[in-house]
Wavefront OBJ file of the C-alpha trace (Angstrom):
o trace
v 26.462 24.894 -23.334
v 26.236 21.118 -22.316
v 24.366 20.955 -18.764
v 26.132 17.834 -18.366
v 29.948 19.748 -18.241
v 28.474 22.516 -16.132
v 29.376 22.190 -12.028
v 25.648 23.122 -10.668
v 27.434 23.523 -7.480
v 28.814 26.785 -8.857
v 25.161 28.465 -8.892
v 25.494 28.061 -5.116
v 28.548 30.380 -5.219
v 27.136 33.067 -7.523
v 24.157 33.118 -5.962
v 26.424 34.359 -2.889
v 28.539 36.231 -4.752
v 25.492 38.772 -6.131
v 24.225 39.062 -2.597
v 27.289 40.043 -0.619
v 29.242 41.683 -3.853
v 32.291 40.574 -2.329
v 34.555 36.996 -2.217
v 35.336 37.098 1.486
v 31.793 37.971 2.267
v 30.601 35.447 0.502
v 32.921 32.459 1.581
v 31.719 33.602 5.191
v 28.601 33.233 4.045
v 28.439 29.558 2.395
v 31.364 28.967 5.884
v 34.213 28.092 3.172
v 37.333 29.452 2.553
v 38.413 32.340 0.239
v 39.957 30.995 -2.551
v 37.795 28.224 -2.898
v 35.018 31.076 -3.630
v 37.699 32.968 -5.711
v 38.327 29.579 -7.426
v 35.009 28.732 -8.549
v 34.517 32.753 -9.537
v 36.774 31.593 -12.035
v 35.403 28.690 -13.310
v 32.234 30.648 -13.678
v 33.589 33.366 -15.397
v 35.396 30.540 -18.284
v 32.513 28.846 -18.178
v 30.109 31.713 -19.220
v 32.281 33.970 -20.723
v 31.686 36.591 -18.830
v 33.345 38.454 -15.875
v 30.054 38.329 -13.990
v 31.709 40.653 -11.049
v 33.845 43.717 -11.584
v 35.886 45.391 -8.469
v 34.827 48.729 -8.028
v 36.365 50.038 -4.606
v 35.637 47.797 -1.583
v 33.018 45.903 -3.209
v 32.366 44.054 -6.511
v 29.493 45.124 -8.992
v 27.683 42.818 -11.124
v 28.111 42.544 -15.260
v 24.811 42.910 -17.191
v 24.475 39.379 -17.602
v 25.047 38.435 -13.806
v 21.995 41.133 -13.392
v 20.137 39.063 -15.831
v 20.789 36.104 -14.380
v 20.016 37.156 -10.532
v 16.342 37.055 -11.250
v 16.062 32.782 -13.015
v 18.851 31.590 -10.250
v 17.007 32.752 -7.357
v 13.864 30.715 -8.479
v 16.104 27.810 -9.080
v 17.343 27.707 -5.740
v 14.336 28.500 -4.220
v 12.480 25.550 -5.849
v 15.333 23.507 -4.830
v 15.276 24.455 -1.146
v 11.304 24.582 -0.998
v 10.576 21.784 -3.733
v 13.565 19.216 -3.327
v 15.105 19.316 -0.281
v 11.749 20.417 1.900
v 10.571 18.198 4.550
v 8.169 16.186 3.380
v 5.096 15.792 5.603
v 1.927 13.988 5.529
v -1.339 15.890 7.350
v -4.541 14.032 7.164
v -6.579 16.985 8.159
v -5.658 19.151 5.281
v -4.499 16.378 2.581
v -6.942 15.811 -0.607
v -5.288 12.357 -1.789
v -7.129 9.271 -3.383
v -5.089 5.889 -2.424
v -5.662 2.802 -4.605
v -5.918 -0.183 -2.761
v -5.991 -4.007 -4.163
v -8.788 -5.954 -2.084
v -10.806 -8.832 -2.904
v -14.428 -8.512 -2.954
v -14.794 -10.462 0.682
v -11.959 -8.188 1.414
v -14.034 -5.255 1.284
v -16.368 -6.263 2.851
v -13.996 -7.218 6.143
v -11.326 -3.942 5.714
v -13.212 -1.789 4.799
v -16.138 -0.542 7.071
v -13.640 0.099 9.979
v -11.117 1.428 7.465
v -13.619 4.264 5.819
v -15.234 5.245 9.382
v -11.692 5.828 10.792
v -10.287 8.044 7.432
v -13.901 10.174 7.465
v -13.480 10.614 10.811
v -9.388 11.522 10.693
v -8.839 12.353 6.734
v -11.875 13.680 5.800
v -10.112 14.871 2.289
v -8.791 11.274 2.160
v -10.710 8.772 -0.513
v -9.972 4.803 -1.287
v -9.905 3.502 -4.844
v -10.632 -0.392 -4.143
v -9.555 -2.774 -7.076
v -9.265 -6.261 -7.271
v -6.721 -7.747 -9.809
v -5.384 -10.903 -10.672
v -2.134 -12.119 -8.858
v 0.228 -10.944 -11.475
v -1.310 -8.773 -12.680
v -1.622 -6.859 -9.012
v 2.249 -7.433 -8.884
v 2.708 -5.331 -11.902
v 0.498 -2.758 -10.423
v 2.322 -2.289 -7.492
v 5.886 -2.272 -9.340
v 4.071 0.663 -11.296
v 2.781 2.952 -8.722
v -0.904 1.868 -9.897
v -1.518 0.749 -6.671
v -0.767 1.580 -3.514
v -1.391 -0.904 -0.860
v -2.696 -4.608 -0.873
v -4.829 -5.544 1.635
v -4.958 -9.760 2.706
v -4.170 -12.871 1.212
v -1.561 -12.324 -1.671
v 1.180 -15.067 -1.021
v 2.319 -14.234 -5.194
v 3.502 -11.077 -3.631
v 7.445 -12.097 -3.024
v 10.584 -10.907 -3.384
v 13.154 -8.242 -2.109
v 10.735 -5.707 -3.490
v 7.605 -6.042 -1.874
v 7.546 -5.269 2.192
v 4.658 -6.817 4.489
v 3.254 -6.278 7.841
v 1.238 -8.724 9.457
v -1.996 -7.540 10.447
v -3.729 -10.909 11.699
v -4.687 -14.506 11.894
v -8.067 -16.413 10.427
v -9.856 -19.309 10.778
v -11.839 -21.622 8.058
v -15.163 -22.749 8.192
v -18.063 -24.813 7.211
v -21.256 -23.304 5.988
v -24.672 -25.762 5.329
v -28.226 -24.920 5.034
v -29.853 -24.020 7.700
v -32.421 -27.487 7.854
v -29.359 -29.512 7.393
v -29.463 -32.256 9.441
v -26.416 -33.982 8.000
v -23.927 -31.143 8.899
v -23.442 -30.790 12.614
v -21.158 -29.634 15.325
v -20.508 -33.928 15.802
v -19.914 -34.570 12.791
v -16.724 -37.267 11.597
v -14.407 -36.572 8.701
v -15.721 -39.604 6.993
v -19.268 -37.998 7.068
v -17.966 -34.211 5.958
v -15.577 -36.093 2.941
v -19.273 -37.791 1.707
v -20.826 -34.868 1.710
v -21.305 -33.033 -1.528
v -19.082 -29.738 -1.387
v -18.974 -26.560 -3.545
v -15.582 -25.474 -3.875
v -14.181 -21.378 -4.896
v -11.806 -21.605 -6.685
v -9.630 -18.642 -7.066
v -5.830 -18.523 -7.860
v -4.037 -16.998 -5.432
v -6.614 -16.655 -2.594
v -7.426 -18.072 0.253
v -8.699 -21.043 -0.379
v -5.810 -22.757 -1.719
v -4.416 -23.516 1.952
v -7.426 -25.197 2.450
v -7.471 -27.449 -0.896
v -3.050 -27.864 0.013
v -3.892 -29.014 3.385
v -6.600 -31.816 1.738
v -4.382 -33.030 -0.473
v -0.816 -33.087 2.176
v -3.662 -35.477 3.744
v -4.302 -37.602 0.990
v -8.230 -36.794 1.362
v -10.745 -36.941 -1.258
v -14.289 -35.193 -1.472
v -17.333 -35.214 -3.756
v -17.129 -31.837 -5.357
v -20.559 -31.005 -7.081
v -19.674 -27.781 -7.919
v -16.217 -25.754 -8.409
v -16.933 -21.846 -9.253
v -14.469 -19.146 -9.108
v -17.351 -16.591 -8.045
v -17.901 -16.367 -4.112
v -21.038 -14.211 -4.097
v -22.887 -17.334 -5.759
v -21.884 -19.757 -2.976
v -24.677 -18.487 0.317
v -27.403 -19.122 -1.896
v -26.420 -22.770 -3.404
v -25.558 -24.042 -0.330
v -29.105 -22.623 1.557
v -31.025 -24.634 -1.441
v -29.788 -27.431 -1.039
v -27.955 -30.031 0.649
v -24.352 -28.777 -0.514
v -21.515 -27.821 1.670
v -18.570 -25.298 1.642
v -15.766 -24.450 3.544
v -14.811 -20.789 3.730
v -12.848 -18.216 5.540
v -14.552 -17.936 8.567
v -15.378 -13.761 8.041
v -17.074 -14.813 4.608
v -19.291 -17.547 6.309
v -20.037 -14.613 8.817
v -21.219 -12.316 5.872
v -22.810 -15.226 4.005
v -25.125 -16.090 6.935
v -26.356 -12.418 6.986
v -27.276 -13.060 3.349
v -29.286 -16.713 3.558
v -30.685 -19.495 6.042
v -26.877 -20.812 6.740
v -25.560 -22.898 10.029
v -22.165 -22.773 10.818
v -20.248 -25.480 11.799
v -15.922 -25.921 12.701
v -14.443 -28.639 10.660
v -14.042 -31.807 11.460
v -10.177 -31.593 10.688
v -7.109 -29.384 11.577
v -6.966 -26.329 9.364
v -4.060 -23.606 8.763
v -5.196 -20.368 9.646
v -4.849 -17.829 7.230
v -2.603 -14.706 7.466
v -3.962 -11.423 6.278
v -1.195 -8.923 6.036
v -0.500 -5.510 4.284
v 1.566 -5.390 0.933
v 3.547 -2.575 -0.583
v 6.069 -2.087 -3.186
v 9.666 -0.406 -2.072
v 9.367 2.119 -3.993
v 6.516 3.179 -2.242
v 8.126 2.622 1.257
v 9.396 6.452 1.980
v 5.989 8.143 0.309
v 4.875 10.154 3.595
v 1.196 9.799 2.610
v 1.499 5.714 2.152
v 3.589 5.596 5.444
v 0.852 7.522 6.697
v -1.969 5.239 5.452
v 0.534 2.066 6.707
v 0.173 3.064 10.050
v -3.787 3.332 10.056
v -3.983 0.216 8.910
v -1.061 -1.417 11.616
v -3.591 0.790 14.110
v -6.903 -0.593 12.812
v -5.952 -4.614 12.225
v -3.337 -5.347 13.667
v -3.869 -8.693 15.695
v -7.126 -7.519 15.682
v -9.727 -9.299 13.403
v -12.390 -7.244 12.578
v -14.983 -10.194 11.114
v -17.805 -10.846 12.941
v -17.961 -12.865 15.716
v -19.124 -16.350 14.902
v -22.418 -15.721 18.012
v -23.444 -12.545 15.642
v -24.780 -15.464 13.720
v -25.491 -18.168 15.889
v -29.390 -17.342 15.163
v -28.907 -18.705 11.416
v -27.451 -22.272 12.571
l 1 2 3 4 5 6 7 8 9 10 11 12 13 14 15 16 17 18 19 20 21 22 23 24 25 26 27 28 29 30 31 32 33 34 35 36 37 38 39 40 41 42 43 44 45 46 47 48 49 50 51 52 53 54 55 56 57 58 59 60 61 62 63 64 65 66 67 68 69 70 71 72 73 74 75 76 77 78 79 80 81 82 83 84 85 86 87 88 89 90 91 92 93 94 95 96 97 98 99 100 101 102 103 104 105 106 107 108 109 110 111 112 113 114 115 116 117 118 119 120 121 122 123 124 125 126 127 128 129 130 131 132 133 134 135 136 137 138 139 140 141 142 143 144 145 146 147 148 149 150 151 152 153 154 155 156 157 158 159 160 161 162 163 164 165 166 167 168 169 170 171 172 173 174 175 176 177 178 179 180 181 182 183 184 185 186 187 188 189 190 191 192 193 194 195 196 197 198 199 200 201 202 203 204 205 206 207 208 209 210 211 212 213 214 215 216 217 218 219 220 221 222 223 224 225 226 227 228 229 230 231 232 233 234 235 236 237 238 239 240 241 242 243 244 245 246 247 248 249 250 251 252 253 254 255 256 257 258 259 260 261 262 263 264 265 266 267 268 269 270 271 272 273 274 275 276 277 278 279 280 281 282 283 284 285 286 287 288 289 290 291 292 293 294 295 296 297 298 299 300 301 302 303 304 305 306 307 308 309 310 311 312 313 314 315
């Protein structure tokens, strides 16, 4: 028999049909009326060839193969009812679940120390999978299900079906050695443009608002070194008498890391907006919903960076 010419609504009915052993009883029981029951008896009965139910006195008795088939339709309803049209629910406490989430590497090191504390402490069967990918290639991810949230700058992730939640705002700044003189809270435009900058440059991140806002203003700088590695930067700039400007979290780290003074730019910056990415498809998943919501908790308007005075000592 084709499944695609068979009414699955009709299991419903037999289903019914063996419990009560009786049409009335069981159109009382699924709350329609008699001959609809008695109609779809019918189409059962063509439909398998067999007469399924045979009157005998007040109440009907099953054929050999509705006996047969009591046993495989019960399961299928049950998984239906328990498997399909269940509740579904999402409880940290119990849940063993690993969620994949697309950082950079300076995103780690901002998201996640206040995001692992709060899941050991809440989801203690809960674990992160942290990957960094390439703009498009993190796009194709998420349209896959291969990851499940992006956390940060990803302004390549557009379109009807990717969702976002603004988590917060964040500053730019300047990072120099230490025992240089030359870069200071005073400083003009025309001395940080002379200066001799190292530059990140990474597609997709950050840094482009920064380079976009340079060129909107026409302005030129002596770029010594352009590197798409961020790691590498602290320790260039604390040798020598380079400069770099930076999201103001990284300079934070970086200053942990080497002999580095701090210092605002001499020009108006954007700021730029970390948010929370997902894919539609993953928008109803009770788990991701779930994890959405610790993050809204955690970051929301809330930068969790370092304050600039944790590092004032290393100006």
């Amino acid at each position: 028999m084709d499944l695609r010419r068979f009414d699955l609504n009709l299991l419903v009915v037999l289903d019914a049909l063996l419990e009560e052993r009786g049409v009335s009883a069981a159109a009382r029981r699924l709350g329609v009326s008699q001959p609809n029951v008695s109609f779809a008896l019918s189409k059962l009965r063509a439909q398998l060839d067999d007469a399924l139910l045979i009157r005998d006195g007040n109440r009907m008795k099953p054929t050999v193969l509705a006996q047969e088939l009591r046993a495989p339709l019960r399961r299928i309803l049950d998984a239906v009812r328990h498997e399909v049209l269940s509740e579904r629910g999402f409880d940290p406490l119990q849940a063993k679940r690993r969620f994949v989430i697309s950082m950079s590497d300076i995103g780690e090191l901002v998201f996640l120390p206040s995001l692992m504390e709060d899941l050991r402490r809440i989801a203690p069967g809960v674990s992160l999978d942290s990957r960094s990918l390439s703009p498009g290639d993190l796009e194709h991810a998420m349209a896959r299900g291969e990851i499940d949230l992006a956390l940060g700058y990803f302004p390549d992730l557009k379109g009807s079906n990717f969702l976002t939640r603004k988590l917060f705002e964040h500053p730019f700044i300047c990072i120099a050695a230490a025992n240089n003189e030359q870069a200071h809270a005073d400083w003009t435009l025309e001395q940080f443009l002379r200066m001799g900058h190292i530059v990140v440059a990474q597609h997709g991140r950050s840094q482009e608002l920064f380079e976009e806002r340079l060129r909107a203003l026409g302005l030129s700088r002596d770029v010594y070194l352009q590197s798409p590695h961020f790691m590498s930067v602290p320790l260039l700039v604390a040798q020598s008498d380079l400069i770099s400007t930076v999201p103001e979290a990284v300079g934070a780290i970086f200053a942990t890391m080497a002999p580095l003074r701090l210092i605002e730019p001499p020009l108006i910056l954007p700021r730029i907006e970390l948010k929370q990415f997902w894919h539609r498809r993953a928008h109803d998943d009770p788990g991701l919903r779930w994890l959405r919501d610790v993050v809204t908790r955690l970051f929301q308007n809330r930068d969790p960076s370092p304050p600039i005075d944790v590092v004032a000592n290393a100006r």
